[in-house]
C-alpha positions as CSV (number, residue, x, y, z in Angstrom):
1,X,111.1,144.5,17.7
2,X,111.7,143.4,14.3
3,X,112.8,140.0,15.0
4,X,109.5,139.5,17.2
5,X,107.4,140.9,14.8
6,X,109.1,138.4,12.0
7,X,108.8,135.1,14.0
8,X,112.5,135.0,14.4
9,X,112.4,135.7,18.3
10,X,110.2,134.6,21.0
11,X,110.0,137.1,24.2
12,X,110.4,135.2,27.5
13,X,107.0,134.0,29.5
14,X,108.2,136.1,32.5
15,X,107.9,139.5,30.3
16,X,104.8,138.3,28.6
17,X,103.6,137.8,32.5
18,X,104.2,141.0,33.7
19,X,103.2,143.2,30.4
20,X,99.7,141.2,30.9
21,X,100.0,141.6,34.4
22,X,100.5,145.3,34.1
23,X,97.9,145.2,31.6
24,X,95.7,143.9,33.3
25,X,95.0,140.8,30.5
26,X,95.7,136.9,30.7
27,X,98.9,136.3,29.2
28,X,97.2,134.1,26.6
29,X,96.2,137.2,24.9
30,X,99.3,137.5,23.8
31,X,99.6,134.3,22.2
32,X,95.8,134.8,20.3
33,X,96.1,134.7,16.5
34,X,92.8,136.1,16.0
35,X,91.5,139.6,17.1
36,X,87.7,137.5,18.4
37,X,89.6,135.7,20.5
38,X,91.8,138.7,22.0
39,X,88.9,140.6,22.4
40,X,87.1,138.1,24.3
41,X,89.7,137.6,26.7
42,X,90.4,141.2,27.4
43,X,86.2,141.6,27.8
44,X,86.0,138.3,30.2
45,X,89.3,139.6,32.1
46,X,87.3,143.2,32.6
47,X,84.5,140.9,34.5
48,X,83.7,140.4,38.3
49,X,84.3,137.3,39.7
50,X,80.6,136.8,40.0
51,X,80.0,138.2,35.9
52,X,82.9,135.3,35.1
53,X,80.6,132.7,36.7
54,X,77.5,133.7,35.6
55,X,78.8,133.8,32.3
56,X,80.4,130.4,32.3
57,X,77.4,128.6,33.0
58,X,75.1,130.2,30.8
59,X,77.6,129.2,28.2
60,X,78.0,125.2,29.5
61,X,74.4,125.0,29.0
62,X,74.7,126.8,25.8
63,X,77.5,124.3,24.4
64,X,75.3,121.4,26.2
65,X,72.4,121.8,23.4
């Protein structure tokens, strides 16, 4: 753990997969280097499939503007 939490080691993709997949959280959380960001992946992950595209487009016309 000590070599992961000091940069010198990397874990594997596959592991990172199936912690996040376990998890229930993109694997891109993982790799987040602020706690926004992680936070709004885990919230957007915890979302329907109808919430995630409602949500999307309300934010494309947002970022239109």
């Amino acid at each position: 753990m000590n070599r992961y939490e000091r940069g010198t080691r990397v874990p594997d993709p596959t592991i990172v997969e199936r912690i996040a997949s376990e998890l229930g959280l993109p694997m891109a959380y993982f790799y987040t280097a602020k706690n926004d960001e992680a936070k709004l992946l885990r919230w957007f992950c915890q979302l329907g499939e109808e919430e995630k595209a409602e949500l999307m487009q309300r934010v494309e016309l947002e970022m239109r503007d």
